[in-house]
N, CA, C and O atoms as a Tinker XYZ file with bonds, in Angstrom:
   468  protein
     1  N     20.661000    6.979000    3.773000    73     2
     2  CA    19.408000    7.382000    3.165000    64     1     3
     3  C     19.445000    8.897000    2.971000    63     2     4     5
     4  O     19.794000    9.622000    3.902000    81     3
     5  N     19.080000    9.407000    1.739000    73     3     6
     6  CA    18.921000   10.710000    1.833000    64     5     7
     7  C     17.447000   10.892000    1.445000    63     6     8     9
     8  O     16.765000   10.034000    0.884000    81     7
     9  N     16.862000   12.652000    1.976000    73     7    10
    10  CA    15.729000   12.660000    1.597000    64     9    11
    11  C     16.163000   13.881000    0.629000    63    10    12    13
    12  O     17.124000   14.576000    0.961000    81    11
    13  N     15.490000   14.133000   -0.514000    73    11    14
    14  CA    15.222000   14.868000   -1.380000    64    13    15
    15  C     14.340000   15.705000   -1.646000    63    14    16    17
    16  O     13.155000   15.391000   -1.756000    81    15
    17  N     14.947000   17.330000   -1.841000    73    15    18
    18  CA    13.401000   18.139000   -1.767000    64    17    19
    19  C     13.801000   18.573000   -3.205000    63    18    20    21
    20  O     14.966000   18.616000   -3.598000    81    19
    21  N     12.824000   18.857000   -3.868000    73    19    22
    22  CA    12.976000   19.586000   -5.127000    64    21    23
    23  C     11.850000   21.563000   -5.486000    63    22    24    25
    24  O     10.686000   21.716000   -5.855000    81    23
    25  N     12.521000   22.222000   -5.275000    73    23    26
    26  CA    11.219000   23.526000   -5.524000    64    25    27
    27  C     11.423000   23.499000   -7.222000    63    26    28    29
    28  O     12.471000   23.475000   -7.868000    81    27
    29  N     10.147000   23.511000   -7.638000    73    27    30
    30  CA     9.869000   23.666000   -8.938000    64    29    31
    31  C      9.213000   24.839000   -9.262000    63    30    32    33
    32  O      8.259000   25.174000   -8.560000    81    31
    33  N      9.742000   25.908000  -10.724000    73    31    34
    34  CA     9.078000   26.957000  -10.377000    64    33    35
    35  C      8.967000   27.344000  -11.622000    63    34    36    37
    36  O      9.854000   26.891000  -12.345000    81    35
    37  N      7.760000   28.401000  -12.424000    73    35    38
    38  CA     7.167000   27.912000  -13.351000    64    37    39
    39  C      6.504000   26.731000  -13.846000    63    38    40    41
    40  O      6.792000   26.079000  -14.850000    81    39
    41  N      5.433000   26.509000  -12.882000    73    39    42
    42  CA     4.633000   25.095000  -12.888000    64    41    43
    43  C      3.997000   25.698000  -13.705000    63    42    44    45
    44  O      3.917000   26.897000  -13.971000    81    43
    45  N      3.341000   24.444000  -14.275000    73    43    46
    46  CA     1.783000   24.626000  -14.934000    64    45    47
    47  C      0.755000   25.417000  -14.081000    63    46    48    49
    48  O      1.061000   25.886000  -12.985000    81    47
    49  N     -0.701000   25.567000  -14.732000    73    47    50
    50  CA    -1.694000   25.659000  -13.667000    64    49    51
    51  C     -2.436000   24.998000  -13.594000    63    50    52    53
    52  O     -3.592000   25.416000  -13.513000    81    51
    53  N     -2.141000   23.535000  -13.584000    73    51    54
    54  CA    -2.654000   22.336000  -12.977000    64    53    55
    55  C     -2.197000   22.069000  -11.594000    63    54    56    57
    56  O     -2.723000   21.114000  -11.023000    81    55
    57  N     -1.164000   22.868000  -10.868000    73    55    58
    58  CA    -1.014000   23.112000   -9.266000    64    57    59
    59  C     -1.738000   23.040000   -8.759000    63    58    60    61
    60  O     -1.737000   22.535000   -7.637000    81    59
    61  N     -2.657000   23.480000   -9.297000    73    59    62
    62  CA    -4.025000   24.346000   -8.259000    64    61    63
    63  C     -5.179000   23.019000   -9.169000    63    62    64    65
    64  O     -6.133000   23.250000   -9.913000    81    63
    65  N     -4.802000   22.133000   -8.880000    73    63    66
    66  CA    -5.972000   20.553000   -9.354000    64    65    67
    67  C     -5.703000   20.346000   -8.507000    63    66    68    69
    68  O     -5.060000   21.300000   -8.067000    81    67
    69  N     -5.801000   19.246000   -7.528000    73    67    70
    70  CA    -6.006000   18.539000   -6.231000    64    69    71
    71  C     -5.598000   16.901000   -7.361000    63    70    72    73
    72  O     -4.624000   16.171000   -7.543000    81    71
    73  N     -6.864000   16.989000   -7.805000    73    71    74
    74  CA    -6.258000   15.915000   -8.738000    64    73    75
    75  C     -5.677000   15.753000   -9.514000    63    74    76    77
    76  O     -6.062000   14.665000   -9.942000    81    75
    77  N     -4.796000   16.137000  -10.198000    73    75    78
    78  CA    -3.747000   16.411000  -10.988000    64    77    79
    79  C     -2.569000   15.958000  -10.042000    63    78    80    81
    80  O     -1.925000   14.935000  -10.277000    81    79
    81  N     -2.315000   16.808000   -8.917000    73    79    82
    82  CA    -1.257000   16.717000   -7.711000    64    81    83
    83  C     -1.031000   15.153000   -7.607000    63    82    84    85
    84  O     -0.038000   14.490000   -7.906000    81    83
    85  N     -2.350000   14.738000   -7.052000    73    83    86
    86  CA    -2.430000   13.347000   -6.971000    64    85    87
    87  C     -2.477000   12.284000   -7.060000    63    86    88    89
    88  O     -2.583000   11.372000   -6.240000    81    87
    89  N     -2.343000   12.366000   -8.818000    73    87    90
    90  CA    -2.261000   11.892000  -10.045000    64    89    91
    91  C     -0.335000   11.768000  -10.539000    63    90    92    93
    92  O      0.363000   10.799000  -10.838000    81    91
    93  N     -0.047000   13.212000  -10.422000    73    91    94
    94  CA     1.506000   12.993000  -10.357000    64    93    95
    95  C      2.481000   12.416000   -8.750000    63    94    96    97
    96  O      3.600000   11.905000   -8.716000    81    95
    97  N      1.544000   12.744000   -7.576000    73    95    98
    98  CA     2.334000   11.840000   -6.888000    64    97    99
    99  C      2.297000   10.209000   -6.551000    63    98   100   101
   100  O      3.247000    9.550000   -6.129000    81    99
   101  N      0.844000    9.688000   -6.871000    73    99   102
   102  CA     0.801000    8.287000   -7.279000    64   101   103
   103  C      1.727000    7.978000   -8.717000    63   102   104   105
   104  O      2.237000    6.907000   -9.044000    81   103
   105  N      1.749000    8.834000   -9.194000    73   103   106
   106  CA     2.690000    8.491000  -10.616000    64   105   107
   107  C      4.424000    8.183000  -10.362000    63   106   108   109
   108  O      4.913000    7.376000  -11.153000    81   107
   109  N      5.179000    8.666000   -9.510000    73   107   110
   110  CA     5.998000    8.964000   -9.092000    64   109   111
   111  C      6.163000    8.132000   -7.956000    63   110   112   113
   112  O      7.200000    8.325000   -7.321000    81   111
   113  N      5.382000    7.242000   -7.543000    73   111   114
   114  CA     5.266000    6.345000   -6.180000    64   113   115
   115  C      5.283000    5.272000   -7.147000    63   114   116   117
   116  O      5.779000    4.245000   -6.684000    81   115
   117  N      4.884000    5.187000   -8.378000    73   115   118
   118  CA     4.874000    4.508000   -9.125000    64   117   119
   119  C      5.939000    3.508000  -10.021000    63   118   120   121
   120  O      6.066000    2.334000  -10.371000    81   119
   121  N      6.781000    5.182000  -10.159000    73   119   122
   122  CA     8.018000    5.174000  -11.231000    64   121   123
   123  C      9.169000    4.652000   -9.868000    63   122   124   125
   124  O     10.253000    4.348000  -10.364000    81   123
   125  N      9.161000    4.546000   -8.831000    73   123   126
   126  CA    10.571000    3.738000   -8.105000    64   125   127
   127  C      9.785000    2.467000   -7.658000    63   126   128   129
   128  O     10.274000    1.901000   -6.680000    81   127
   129  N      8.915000    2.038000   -8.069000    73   127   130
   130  CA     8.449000    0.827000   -7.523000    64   129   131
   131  C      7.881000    0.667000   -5.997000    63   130   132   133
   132  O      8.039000   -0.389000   -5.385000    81   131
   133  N      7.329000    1.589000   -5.533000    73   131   134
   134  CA     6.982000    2.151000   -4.342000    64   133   135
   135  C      5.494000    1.893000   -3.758000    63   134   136   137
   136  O      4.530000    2.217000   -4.452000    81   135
   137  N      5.241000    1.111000   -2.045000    73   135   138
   138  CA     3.972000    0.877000   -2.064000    64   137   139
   139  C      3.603000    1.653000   -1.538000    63   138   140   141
   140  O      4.185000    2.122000   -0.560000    81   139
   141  N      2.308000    2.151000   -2.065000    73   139   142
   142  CA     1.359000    3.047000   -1.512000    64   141   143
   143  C      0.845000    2.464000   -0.443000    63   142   144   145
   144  O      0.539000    1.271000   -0.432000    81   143
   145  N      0.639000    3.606000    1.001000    73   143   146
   146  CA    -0.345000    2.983000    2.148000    64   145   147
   147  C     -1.716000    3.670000    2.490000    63   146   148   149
   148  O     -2.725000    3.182000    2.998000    81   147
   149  N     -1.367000    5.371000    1.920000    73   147   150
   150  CA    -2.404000    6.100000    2.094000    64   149   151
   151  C     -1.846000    7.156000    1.468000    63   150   152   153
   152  O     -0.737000    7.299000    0.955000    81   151
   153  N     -3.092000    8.123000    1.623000    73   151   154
   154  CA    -3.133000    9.445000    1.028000    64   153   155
   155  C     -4.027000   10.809000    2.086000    63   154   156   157
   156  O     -4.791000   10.706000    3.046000    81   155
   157  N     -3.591000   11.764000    1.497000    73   155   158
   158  CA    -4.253000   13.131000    2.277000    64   157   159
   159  C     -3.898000   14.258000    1.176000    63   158   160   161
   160  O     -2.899000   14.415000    0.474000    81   159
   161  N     -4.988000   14.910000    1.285000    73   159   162
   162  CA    -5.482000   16.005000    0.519000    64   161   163
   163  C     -5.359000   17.180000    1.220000    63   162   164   165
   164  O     -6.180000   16.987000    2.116000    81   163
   165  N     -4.976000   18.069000    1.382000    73   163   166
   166  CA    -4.798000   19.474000    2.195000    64   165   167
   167  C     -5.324000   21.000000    1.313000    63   166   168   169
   168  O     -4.474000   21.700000    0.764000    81   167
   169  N     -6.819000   21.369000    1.281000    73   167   170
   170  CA    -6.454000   22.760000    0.493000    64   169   171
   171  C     -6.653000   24.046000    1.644000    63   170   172   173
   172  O     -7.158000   24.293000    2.739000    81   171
   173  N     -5.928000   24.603000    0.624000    73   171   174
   174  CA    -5.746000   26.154000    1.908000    64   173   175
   175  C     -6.481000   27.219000    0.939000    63   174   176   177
   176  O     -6.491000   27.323000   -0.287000    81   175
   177  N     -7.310000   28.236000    2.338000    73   175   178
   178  CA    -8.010000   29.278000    1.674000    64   177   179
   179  C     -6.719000   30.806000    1.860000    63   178   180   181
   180  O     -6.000000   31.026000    2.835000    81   179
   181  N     -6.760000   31.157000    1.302000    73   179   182
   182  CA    -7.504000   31.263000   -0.287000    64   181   183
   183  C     -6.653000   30.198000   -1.402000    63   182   184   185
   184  O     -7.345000   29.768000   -2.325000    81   183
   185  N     -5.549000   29.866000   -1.367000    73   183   186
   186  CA    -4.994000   29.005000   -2.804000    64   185   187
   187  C     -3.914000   28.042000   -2.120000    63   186   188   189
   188  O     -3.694000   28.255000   -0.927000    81   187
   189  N     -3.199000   26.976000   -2.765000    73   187   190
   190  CA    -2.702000   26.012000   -2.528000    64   189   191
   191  C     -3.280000   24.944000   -1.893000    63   190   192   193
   192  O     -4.295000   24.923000   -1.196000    81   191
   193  N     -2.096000   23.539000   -2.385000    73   191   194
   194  CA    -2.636000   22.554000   -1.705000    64   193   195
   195  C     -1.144000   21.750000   -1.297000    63   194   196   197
   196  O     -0.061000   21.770000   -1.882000    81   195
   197  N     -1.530000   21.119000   -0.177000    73   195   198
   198  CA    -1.030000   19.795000    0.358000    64   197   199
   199  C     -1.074000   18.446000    0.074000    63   198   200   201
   200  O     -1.857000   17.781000    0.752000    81   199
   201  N     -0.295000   17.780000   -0.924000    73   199   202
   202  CA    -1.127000   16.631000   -1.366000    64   201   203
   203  C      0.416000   15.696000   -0.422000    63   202   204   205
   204  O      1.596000   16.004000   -0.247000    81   203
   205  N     -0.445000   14.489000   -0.023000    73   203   206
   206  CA     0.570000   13.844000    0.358000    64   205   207
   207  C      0.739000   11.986000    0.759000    63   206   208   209
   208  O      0.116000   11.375000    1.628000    81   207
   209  N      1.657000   11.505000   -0.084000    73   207   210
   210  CA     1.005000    9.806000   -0.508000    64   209   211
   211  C      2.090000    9.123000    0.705000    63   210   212   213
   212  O      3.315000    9.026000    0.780000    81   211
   213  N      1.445000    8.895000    1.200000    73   211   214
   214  CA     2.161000    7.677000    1.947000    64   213   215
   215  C      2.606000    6.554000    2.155000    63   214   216   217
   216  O      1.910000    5.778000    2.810000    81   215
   217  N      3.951000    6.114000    1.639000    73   215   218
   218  CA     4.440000    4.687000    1.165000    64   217   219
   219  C      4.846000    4.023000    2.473000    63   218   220   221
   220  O      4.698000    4.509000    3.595000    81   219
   221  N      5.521000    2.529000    2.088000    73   219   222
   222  CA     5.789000    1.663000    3.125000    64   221   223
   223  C      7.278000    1.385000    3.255000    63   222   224   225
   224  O      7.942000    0.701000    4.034000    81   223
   225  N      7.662000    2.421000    1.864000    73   223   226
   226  CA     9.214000    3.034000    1.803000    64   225   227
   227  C      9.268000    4.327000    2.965000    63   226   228   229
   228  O     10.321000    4.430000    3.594000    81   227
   229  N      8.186000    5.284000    3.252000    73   227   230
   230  CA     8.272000    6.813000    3.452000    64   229   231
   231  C      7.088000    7.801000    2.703000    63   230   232   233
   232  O      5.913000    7.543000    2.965000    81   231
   233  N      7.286000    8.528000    2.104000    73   231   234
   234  CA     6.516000    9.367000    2.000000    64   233   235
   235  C      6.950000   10.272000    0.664000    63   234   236   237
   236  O      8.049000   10.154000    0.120000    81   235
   237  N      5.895000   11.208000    0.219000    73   235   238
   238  CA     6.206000   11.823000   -1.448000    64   237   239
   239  C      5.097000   12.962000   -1.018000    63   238   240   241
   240  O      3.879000   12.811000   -1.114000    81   239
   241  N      5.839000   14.254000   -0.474000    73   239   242
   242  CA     4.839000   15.499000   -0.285000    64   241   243
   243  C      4.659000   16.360000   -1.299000    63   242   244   245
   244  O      5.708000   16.653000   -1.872000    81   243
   245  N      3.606000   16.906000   -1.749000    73   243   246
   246  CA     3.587000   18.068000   -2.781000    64   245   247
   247  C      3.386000   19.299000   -2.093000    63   246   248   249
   248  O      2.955000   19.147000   -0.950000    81   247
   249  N      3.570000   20.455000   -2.452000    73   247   250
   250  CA     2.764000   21.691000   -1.516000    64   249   251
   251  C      2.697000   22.716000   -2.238000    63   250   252   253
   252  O      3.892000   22.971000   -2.392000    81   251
   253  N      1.944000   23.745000   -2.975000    73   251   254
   254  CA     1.858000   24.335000   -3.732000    64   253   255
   255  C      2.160000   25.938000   -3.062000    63   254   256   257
   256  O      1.989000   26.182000   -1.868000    81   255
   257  N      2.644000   26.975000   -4.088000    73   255   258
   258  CA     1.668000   28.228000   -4.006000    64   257   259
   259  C      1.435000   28.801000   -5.435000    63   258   260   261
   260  O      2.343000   29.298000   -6.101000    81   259
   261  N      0.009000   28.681000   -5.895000    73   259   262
   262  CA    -0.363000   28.811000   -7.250000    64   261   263
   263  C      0.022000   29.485000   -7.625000    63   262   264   265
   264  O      0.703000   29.276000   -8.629000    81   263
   265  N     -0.139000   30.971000   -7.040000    73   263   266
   266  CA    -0.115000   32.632000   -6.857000    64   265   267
   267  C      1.542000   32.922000   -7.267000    63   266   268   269
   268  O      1.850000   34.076000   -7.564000    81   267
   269  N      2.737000   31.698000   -7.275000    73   267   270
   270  CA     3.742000   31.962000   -7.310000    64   269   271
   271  C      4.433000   31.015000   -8.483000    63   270   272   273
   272  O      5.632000   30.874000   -8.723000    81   271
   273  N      3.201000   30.366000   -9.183000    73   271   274
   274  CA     3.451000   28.866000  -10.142000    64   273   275
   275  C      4.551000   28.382000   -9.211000    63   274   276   277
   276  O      5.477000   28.088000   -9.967000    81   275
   277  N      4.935000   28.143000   -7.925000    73   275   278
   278  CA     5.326000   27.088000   -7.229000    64   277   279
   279  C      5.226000   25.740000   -6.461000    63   278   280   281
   280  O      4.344000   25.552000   -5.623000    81   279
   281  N      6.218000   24.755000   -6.800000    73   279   282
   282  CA     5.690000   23.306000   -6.213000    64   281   283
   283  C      7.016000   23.101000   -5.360000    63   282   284   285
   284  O      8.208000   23.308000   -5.586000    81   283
   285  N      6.444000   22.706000   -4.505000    73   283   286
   286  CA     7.821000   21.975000   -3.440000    64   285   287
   287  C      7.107000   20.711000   -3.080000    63   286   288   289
   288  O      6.046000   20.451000   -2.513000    81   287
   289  N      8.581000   19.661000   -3.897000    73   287   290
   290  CA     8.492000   18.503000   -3.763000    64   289   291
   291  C      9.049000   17.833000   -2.329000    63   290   292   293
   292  O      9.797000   18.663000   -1.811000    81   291
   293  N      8.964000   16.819000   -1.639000    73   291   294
   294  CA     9.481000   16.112000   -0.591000    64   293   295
   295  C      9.466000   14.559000   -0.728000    63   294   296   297
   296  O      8.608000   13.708000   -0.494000    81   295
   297  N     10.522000   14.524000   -1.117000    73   295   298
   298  CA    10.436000   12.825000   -1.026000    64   297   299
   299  C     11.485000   12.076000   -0.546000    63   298   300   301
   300  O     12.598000   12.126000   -1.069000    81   299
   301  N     11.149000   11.175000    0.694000    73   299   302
   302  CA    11.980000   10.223000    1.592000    64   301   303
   303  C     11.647000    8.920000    1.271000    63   302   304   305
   304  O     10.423000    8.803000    1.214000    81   303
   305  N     12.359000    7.691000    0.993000    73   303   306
   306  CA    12.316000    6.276000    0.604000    64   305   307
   307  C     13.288000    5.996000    0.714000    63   306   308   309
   308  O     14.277000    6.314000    0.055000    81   307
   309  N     13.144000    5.141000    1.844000    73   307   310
   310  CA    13.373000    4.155000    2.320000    64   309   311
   311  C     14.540000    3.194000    2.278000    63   310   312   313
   312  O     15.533000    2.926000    2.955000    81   311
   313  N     13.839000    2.729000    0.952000    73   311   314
   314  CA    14.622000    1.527000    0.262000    64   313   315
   315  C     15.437000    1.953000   -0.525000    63   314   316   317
   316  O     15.055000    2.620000   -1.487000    81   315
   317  N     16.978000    1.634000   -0.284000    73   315   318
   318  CA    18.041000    2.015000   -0.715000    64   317   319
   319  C     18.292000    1.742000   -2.666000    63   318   320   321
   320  O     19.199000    2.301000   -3.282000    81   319
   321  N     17.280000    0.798000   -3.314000    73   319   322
   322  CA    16.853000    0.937000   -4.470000    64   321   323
   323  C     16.247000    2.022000   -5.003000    63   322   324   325
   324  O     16.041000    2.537000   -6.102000    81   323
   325  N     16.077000    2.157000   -4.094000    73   323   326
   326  CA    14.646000    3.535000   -5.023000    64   325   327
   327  C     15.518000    4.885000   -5.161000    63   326   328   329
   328  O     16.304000    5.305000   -4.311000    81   327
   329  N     15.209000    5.498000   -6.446000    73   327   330
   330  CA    15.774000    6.690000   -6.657000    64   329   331
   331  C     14.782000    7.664000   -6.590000    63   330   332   333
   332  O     13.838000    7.572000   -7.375000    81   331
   333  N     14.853000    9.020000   -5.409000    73   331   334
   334  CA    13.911000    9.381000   -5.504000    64   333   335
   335  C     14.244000   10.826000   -6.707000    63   334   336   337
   336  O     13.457000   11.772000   -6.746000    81   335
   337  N     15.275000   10.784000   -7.447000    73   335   338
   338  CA    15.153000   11.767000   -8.518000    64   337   339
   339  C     14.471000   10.958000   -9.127000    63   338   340   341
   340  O     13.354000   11.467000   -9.038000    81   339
   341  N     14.375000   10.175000   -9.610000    73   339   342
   342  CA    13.356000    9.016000  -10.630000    64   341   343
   343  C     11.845000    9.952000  -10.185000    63   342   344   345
   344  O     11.121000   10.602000  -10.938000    81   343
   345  N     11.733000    9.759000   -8.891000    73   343   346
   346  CA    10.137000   10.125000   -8.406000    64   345   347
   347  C     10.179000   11.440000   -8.961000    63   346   348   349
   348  O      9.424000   11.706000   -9.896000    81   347
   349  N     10.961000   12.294000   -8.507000    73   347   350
   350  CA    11.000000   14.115000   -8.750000    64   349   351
   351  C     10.639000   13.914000  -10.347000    63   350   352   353
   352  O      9.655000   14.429000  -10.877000    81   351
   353  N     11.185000   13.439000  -10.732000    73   351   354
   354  CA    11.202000   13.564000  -12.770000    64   353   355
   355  C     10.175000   13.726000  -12.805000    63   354   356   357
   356  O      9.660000   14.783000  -13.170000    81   355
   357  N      9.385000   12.406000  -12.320000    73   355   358
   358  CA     8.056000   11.741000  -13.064000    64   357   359
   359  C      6.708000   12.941000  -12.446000    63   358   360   361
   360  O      5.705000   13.285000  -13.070000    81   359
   361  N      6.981000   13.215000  -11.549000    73   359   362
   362  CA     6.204000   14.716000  -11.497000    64   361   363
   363  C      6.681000   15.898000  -11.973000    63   362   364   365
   364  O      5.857000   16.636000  -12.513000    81   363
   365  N      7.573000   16.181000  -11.917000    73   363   366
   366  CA     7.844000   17.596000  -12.962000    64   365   367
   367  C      7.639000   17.482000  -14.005000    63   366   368   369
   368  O      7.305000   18.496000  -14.617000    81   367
   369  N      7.742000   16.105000  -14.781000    73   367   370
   370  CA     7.512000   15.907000  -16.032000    64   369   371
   371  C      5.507000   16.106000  -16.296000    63   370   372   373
   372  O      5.231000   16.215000  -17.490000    81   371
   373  N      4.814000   16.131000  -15.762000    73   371   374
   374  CA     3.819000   16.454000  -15.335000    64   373   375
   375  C      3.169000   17.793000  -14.890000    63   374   376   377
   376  O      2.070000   18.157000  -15.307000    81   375
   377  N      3.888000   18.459000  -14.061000    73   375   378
   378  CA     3.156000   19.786000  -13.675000    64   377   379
   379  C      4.440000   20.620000  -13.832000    63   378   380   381
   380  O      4.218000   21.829000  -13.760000    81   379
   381  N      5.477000   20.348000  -13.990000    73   379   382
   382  CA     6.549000   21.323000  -14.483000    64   381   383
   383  C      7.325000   21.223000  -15.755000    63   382   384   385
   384  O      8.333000   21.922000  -15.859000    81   383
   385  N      7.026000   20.554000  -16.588000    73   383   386
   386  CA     8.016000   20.315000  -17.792000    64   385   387
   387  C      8.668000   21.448000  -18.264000    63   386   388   389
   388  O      9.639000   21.242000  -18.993000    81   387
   389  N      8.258000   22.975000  -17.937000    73   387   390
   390  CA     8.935000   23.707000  -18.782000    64   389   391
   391  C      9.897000   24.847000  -17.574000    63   390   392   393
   392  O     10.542000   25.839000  -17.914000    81   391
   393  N      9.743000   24.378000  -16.318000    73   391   394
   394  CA    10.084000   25.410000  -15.512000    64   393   395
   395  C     11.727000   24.688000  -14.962000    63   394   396   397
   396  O     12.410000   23.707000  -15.256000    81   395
   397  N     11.804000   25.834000  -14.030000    73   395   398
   398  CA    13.031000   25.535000  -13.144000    64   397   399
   399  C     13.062000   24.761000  -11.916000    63   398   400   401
   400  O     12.219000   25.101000  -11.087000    81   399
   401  N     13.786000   23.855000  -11.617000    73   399   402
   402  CA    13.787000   22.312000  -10.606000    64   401   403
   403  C     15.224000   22.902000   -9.841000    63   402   404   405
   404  O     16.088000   23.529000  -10.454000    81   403
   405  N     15.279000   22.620000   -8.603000    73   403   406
   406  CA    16.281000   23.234000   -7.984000    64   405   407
   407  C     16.674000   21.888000   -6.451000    63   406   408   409
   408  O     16.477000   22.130000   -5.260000    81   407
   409  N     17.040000   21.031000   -6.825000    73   407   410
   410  CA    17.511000   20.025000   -5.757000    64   409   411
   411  C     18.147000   20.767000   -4.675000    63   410   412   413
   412  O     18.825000   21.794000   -4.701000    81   411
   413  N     17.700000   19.864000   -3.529000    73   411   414
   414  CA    18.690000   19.671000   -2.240000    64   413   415
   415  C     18.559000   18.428000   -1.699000    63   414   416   417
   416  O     17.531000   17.756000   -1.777000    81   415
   417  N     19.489000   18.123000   -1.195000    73   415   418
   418  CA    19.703000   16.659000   -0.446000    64   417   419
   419  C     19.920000   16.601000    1.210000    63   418   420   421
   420  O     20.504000   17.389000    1.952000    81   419
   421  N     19.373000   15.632000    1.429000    73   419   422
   422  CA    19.431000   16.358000    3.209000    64   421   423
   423  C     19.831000   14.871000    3.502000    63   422   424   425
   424  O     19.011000   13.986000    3.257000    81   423
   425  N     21.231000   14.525000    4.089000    73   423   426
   426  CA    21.478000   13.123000    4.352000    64   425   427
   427  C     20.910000   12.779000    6.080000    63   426   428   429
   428  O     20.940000   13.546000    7.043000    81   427
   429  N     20.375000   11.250000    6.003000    73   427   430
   430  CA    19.285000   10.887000    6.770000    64   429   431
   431  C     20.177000    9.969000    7.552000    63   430   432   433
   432  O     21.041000    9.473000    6.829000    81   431
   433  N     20.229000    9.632000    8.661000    73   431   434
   434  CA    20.590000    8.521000    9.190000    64   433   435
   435  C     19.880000    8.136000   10.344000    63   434   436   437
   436  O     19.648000    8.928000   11.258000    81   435
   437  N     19.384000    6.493000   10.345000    73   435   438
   438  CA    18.657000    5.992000   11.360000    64   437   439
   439  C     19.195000    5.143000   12.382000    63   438   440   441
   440  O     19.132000    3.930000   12.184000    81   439
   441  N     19.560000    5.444000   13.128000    73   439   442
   442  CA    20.150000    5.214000   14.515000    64   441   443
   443  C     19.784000    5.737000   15.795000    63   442   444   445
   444  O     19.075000    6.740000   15.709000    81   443
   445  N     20.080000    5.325000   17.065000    73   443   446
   446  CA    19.461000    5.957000   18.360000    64   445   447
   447  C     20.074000    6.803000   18.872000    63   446   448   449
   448  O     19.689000    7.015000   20.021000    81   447
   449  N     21.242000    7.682000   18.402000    73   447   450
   450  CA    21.209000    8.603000   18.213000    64   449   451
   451  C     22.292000    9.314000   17.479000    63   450   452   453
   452  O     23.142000    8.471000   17.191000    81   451
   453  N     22.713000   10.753000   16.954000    73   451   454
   454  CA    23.133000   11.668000   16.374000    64   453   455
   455  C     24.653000   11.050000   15.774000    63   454   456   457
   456  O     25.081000   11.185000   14.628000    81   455
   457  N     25.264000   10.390000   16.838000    73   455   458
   458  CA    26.755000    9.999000   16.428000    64   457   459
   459  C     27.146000    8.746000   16.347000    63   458   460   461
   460  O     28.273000    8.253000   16.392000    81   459
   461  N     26.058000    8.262000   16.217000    73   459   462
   462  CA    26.002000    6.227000   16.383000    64   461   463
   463  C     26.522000    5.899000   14.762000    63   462   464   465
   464  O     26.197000    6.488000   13.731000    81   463
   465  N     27.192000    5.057000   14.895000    73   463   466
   466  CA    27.465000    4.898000   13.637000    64   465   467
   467  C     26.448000    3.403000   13.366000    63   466   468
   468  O     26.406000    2.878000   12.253000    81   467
């Protein structure tokens, strides 16, 4: 399993929507076939937000800083079907279409512990 972060930069300024955020990460929970279990809303004073959907694959975090047109994506699933660049698209295609997307991959393994194969 890997989890996938994506920083996106030159966002829109629909960052700074709450609903918009939440709109592209149900969209994107959407696009790998992914069940939603819940949701949370996070805003910070003075700017950004925390939006964050909770599947029964894992999870799809947003986190903003407006002030910097930056989005950092987080997305872990689960299910070895699901692509979570599929998910990253379907929100950048949304609040970043015109900026810069910058992957990392962080490989995951679930076992009891560190060297278990």
């Amino acid at each position: 399993m890997t989890q996938v972060l994506a920083d996106c930069y030159a966002c829109e300024t629909s960052i700074e929507d709450a609903d918009a955020l939440m709109a592209a990460a149900m969209a994107a929970a959407r696009a790998v076939g992914a069940t939603i279990v819940g949701e949370s809303t996070v805003r910070y004073v003075p700017h950004g937000l925390t939006i964050a959907v909770f599947l029964a694959e894992s999870h799809i975090v947003l986190t903003t800083w407006p002030e910097h047109r930056l989005l950092l994506i987080d997305t872990l699933l689960c299910n070895p079907d699901m692509d979570a660049d599929k998910a990253i698209d379907a929100i950048v295609a949304r609040l970043c279409p015109a900026g810069e997307v910058v992957r990392s991959r962080v490989p995951r393994r679930i076992a009891d512990a560190p060297n278990q194969a």
